[in-house]
Backbone bond lengths (Angstrom), bond angles and torsions (degrees), N, CA, C in turn:
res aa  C-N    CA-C-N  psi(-1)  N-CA   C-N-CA  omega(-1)  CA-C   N-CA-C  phi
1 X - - - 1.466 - - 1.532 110.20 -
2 X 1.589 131.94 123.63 0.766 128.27 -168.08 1.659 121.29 -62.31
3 X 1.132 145.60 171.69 1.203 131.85 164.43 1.435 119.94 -96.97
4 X 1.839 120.53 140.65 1.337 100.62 170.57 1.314 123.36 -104.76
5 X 1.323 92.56 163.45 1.646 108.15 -149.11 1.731 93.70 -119.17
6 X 1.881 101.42 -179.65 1.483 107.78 -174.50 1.614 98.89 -77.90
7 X 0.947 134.78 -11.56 1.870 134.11 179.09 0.946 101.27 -102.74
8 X 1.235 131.93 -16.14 1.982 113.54 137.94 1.414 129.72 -61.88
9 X 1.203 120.30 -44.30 1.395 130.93 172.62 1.928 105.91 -58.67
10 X 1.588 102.79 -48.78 1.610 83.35 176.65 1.340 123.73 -93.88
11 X 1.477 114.90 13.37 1.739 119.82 153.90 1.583 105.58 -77.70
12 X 1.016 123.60 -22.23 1.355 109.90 176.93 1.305 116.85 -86.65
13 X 1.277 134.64 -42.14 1.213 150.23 127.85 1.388 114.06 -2.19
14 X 1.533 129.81 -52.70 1.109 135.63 179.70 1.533 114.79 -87.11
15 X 1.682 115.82 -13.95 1.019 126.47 177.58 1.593 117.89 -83.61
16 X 1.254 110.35 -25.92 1.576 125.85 179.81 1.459 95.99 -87.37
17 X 1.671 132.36 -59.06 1.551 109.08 170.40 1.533 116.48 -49.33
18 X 1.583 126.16 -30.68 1.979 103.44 -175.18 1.519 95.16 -75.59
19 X 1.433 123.86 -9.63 1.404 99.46 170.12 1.334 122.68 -132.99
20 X 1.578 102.72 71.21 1.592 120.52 -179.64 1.538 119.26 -96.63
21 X 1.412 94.49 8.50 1.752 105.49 -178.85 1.669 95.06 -86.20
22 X 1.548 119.14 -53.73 1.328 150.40 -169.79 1.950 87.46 -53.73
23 X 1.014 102.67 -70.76 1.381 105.58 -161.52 1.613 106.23 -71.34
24 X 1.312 125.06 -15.57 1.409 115.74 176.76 1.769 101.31 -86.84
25 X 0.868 116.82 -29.54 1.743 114.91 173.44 1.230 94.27 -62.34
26 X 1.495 143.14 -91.83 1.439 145.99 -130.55 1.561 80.48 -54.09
27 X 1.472 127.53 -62.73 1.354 135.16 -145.73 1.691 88.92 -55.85
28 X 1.426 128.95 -66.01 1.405 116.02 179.79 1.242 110.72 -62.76
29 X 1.140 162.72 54.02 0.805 158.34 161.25 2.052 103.09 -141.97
30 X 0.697 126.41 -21.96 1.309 140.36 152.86 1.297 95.37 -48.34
31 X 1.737 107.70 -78.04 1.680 93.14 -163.13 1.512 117.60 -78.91
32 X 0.962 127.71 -48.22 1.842 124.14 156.52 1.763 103.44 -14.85
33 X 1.462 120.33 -54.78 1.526 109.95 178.71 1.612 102.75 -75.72
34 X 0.920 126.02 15.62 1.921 118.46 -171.51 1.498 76.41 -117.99
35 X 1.229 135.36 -83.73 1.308 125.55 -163.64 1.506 115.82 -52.33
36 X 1.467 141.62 -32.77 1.326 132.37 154.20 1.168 108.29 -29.91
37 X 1.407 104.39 -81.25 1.615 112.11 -166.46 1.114 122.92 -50.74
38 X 1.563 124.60 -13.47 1.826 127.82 -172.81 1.699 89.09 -107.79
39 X 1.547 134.77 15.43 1.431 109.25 -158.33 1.484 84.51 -77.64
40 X 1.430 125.24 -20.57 1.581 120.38 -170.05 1.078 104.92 -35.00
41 X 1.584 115.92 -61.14 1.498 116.76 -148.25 1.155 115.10 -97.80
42 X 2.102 101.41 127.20 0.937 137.30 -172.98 1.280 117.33 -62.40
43 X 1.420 133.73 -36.38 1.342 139.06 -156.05 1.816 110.48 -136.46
44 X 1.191 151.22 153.99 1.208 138.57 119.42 1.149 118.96 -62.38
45 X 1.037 143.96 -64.58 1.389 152.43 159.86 1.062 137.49 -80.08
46 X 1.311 124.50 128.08 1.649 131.07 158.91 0.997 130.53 -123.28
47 X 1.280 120.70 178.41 2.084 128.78 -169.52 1.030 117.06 -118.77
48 X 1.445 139.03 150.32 1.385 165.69 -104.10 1.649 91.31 -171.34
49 X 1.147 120.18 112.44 1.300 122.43 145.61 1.123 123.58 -103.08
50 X 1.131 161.38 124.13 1.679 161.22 121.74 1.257 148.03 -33.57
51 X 0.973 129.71 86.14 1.616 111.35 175.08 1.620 117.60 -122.73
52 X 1.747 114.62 132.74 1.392 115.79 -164.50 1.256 114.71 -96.40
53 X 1.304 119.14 121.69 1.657 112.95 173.79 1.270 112.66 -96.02
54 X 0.939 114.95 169.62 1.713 140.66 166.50 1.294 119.01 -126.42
55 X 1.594 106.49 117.50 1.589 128.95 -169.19 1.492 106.86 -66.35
56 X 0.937 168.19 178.36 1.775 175.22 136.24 1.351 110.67 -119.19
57 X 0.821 138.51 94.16 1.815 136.13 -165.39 1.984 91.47 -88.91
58 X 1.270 115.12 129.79 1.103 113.15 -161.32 2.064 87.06 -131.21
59 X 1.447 100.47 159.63 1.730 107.94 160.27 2.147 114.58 -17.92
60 X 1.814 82.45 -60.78 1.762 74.20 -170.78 0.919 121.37 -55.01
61 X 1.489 131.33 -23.62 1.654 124.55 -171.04 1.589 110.65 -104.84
62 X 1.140 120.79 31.33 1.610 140.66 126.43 1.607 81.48 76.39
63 X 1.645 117.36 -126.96 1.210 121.75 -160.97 1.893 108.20 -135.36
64 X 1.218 94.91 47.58 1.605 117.96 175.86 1.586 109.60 -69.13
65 X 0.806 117.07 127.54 1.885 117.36 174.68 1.546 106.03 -60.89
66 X 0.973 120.96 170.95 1.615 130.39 176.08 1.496 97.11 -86.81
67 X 1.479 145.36 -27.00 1.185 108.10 -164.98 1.751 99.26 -101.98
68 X 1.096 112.69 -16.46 1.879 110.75 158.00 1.624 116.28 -50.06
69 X 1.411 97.53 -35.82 1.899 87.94 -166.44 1.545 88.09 -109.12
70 X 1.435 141.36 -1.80 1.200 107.44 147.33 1.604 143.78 -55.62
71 X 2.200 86.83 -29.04 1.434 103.60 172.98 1.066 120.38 -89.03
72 X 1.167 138.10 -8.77 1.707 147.76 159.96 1.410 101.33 -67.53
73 X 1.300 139.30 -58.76 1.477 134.08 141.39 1.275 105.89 5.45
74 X 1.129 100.02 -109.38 1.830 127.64 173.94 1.542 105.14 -3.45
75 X 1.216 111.62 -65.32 1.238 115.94 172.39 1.489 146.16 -39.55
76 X 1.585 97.83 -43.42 1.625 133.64 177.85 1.035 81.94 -86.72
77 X 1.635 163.74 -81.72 1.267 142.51 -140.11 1.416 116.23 -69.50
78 X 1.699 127.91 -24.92 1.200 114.81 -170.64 1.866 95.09 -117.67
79 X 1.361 104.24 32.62 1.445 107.42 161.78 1.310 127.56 -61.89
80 X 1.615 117.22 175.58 1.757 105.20 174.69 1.374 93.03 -101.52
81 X 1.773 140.52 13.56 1.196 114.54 -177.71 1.624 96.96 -99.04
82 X 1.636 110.30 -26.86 1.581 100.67 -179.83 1.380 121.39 -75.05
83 X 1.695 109.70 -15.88 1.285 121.29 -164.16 1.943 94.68 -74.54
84 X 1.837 102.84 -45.21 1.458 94.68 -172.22 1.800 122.22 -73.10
85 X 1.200 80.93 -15.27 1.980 97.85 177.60 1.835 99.19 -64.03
86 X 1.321 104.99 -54.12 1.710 104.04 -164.12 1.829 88.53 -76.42
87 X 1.023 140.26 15.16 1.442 128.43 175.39 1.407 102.29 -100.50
88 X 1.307 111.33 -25.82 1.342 100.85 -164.47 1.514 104.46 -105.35
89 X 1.677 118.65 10.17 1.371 112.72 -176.93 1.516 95.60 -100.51
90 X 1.660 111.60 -4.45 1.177 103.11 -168.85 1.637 111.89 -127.01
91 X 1.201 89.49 37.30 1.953 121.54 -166.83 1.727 102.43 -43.82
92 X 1.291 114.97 -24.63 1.417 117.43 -157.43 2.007 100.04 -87.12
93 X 1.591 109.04 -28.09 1.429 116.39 -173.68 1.500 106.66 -81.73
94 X 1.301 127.97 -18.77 1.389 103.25 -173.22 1.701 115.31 100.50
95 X 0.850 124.17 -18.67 1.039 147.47 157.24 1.829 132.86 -21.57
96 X 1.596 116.50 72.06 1.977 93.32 178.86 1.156 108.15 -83.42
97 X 1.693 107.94 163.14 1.419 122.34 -179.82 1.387 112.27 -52.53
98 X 1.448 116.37 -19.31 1.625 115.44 -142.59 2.211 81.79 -99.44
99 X 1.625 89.69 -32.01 1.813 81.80 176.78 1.455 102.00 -79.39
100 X 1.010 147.55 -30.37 1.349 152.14 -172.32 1.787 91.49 -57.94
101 X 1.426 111.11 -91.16 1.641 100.74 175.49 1.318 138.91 -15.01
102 X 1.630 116.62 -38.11 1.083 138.24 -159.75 1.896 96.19 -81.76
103 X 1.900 110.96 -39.06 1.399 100.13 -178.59 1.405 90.16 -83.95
104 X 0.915 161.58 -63.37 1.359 150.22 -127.32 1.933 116.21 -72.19
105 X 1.585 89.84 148.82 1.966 79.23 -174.93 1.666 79.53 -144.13
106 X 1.400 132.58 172.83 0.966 170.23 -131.85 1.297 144.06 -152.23
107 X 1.671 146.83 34.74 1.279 166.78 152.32 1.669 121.99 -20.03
108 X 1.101 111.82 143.24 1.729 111.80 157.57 1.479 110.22 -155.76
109 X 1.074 104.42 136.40 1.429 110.11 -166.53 1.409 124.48 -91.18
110 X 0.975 122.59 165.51 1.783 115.46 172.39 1.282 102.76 3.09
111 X 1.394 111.35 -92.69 1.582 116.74 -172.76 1.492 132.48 -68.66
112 X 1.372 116.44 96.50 1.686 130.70 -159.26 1.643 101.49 -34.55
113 X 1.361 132.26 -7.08 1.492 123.42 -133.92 1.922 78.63 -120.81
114 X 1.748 118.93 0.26 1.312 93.47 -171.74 1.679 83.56 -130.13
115 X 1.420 119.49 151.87 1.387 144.20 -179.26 1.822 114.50 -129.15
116 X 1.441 112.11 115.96 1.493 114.52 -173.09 1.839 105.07 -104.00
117 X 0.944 112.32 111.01 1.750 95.45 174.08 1.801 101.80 -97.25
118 X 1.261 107.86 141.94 1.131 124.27 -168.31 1.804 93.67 -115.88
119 X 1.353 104.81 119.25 1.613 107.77 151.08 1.525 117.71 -101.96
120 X 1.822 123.61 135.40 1.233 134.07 -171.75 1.783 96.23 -109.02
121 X 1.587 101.54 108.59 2.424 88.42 147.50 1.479 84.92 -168.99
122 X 1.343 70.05 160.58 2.159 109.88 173.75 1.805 106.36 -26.78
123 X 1.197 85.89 -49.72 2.161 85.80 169.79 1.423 123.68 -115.62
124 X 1.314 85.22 121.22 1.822 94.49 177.75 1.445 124.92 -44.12
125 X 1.647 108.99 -29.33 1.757 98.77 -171.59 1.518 91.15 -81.32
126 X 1.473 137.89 -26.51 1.241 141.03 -170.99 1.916 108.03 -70.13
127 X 1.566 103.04 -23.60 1.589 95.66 174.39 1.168 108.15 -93.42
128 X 1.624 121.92 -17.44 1.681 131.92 -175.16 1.768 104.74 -60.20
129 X 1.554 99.34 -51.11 1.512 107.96 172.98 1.012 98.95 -32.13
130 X 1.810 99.43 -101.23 1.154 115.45 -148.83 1.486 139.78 -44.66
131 X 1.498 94.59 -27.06 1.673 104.33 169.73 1.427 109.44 -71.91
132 X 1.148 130.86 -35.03 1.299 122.33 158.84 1.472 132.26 -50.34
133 X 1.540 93.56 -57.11 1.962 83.94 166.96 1.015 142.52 -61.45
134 X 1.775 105.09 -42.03 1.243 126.11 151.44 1.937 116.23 -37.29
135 X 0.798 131.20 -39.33 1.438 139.40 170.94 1.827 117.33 -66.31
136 X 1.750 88.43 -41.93 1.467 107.75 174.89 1.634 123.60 -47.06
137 X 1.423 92.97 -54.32 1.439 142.30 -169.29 1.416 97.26 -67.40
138 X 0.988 99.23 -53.05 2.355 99.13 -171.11 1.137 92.39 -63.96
139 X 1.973 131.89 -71.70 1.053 121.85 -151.89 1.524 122.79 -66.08
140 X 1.065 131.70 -7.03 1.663 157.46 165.70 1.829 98.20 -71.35
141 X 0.984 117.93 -68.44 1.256 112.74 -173.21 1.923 125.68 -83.22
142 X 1.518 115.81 -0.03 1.189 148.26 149.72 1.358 101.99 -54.58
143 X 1.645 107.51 -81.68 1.113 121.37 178.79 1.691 135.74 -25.37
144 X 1.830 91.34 -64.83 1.737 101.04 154.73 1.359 121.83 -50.91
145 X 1.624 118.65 -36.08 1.444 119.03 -169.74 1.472 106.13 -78.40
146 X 1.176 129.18 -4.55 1.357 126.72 -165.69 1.819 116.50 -133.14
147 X 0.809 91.76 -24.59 1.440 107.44 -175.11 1.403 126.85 81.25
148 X 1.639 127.00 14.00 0.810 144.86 -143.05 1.516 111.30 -158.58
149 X 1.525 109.51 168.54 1.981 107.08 169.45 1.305 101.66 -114.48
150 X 1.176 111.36 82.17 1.793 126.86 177.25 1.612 93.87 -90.38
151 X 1.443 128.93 8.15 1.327 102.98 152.27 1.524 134.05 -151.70
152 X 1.105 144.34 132.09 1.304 136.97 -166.15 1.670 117.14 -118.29
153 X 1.591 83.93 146.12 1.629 98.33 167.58 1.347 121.02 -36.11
154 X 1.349 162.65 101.07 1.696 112.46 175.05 2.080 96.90 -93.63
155 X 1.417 116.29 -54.53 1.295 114.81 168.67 1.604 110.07 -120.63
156 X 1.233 104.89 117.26 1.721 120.97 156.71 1.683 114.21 -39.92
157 X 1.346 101.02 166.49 1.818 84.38 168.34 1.411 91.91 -106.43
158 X 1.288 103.02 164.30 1.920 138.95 -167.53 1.267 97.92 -136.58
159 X 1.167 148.56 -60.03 1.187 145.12 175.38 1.504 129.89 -126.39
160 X 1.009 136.22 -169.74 1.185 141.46 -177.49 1.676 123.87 -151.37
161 X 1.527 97.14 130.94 1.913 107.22 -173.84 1.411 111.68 -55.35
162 X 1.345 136.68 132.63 1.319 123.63 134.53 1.332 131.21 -49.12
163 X 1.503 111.84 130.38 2.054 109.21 175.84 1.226 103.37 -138.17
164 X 1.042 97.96 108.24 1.480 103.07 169.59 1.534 130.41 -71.68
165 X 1.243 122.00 101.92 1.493 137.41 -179.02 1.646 121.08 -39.80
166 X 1.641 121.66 -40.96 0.809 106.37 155.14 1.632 103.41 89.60
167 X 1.530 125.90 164.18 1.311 105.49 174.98 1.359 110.04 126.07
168 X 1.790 81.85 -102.30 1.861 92.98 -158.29 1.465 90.04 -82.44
169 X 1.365 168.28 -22.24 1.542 158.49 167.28 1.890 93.07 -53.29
170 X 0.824 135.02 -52.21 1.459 152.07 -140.97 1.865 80.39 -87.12
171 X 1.073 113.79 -51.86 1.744 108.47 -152.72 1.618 91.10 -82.80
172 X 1.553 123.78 -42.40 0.979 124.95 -162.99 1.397 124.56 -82.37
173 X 1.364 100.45 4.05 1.696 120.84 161.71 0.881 131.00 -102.91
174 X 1.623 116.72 -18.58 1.260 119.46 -125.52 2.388 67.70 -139.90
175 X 1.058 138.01 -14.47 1.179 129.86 174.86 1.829 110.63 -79.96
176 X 2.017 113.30 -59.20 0.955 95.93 -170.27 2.019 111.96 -81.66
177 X 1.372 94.65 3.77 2.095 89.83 164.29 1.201 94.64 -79.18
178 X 1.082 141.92 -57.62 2.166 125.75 -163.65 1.359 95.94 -56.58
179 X 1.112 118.43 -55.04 1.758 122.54 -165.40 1.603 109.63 -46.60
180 X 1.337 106.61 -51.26 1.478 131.36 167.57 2.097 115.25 -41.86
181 X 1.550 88.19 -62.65 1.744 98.37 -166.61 1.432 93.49 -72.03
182 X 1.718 124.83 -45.63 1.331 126.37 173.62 1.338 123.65 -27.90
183 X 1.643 126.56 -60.95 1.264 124.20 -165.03 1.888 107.00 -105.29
184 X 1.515 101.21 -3.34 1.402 86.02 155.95 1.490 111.79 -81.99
185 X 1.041 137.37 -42.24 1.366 154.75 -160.76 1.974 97.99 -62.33
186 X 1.748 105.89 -41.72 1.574 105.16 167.19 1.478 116.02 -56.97
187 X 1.301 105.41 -54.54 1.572 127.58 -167.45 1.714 86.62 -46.17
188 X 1.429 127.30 -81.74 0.903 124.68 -162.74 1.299 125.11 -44.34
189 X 1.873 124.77 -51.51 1.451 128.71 -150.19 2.189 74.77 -83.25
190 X 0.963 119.53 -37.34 1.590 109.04 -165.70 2.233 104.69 -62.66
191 X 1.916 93.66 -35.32 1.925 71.48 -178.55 1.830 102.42 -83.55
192 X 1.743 105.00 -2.08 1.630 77.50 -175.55 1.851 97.71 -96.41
193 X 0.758 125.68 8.35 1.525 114.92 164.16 1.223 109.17 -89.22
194 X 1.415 159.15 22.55 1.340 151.62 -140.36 1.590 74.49 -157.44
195 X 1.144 149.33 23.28 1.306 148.17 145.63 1.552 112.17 42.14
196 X 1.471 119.62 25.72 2.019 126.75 -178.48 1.504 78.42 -70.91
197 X 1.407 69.56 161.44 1.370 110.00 173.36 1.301 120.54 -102.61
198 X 1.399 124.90 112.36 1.767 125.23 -174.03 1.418 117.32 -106.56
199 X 0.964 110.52 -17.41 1.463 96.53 -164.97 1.819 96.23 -142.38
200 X 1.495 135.48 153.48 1.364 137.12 178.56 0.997 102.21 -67.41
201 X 1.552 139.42 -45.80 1.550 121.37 168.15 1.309 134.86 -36.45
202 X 1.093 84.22 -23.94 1.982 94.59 -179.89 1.894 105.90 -72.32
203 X 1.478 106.38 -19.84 1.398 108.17 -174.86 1.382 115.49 -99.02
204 X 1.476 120.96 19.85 1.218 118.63 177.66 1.268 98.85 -135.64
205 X 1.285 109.63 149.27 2.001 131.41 -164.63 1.324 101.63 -89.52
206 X 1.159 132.98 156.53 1.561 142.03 -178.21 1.703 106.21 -40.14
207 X 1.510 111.86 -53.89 1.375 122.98 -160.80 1.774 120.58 -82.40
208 X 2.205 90.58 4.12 1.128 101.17 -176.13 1.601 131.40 87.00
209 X 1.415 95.50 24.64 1.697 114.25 -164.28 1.593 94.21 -111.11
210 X 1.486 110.75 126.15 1.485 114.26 171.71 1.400 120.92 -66.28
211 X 1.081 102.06 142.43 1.281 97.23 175.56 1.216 137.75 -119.64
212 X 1.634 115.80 -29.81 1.565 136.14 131.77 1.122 107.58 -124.29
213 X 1.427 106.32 -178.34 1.479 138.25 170.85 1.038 115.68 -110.59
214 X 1.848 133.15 135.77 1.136 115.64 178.78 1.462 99.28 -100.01
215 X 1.494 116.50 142.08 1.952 103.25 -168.28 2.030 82.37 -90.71
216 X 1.288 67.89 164.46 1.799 91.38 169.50 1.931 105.24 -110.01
217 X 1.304 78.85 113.52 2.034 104.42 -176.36 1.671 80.18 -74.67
218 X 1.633 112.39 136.83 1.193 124.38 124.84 1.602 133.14 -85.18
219 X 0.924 115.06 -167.42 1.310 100.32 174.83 1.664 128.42 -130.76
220 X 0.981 124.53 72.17 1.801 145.12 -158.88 1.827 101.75 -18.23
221 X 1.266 90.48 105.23 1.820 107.40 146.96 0.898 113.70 -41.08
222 X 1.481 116.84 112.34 1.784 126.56 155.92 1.571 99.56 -66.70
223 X 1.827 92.11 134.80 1.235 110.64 -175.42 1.583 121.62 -98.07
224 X 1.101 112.27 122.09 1.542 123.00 -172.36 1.529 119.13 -64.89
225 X 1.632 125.53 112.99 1.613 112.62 -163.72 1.949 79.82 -102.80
């Protein structure tokens, strides 16, 4: 098997420039399919609102463990009666209960006795709301369910995290480079299986024994009648 050498590396080299027409199509076309596929996404980023409660286990809720009525909690917060309560405290945004549910998620931390509801969207004052009402909304309807104030504010949200989603930057870079390394990577394994001959080293045997000649093609004069 012959060995390769540095005048192999720059025949290939020279083989990827005669086909830089080839490789600039696939490459757009890489990213044209990265940007289709990311047109979904609406946002790079979104916000995290927070707000932490504190559980109060009172007479009405008898002799329930904390991690049952954290999850009975859980429940009442991503309901459609709290979802339609925080829609209507927030009547002025536009807002349905059923989209309200959809941002809201649900946490408890180390200590079973504390509950964080987190609101997620594209605008931070829009997750600041909602985690607030949404918070608003539980302890009002807790309240009715219990007969009692088994739950408290301890911090409202004030602001909201950046999170970066991630994704479509990642796909849309990351499609027309494969597309790119892809069909150079063809170009190449296809001229080195076609076994040519590039370079005169290739025509001499370990021990220094020829083995062909490469002729030198001219190129035939058209003949004048």
């Amino acid at each position: 098997m012959a060995e390769f050498t540095v005048d192999d590396l720059k025949q290939l080299f020279v083989l990827l420039f005669r086909n830089k027409l080839l490789i600039a199509i696939v490459t757009a076309a890489g990213l044209f399919a990265g940007m289709l596929f990311t047109a979904r996404y609406t946002a790079e980023y979104e916000y995290d609102a927070t707000v932490t409660l504190s559980v109060i286990f009172g007479q009405n809720l008898g002799q329930i463990t904390g991690n049952t009525v954290i999850s009975n909690y859980t429940d009442i917060v991503t309901s459609n009666l709290v979802g339609e309560y925080a829609a209507t405290l927030l009547a002025g945004e536009g807002l349905t209960g059923e989209q309200i549910q959809r941002m809201v998620s649900v946490s408890s931390g180390s200590n079973s006795f504390i509950l964080r509801i987190t609101a997620r969207n594209a605008s931070p004052r829009i997750a600041i709301l909602v985690a607030n009402a949404v918070a608003e909304s539980f302890v009002a309807q807790v309240s009715i369910l219990t007969g009692s104030n088994t739950i408290q504010v301890l911090d409202p949200a004030r602001s909201a995290e950046t999170i970066y989603l991630g994704g479509s930057r990642n796909i849309r870079l990351f499609a027309p480079t494969g597309a790119f390394a892809i069909v150079c990577l063809l170009l190449i394994v296809v001229e080195l299986s076609t076994g040519k001959v590039r370079s005169a080293k290739q025509c001499i045997a370990g021990d220094g024994e020829l083995l062909a000649v490469i002729p030198k093609v001219k190129k035939a004069r058209r003949l004048r009648v």
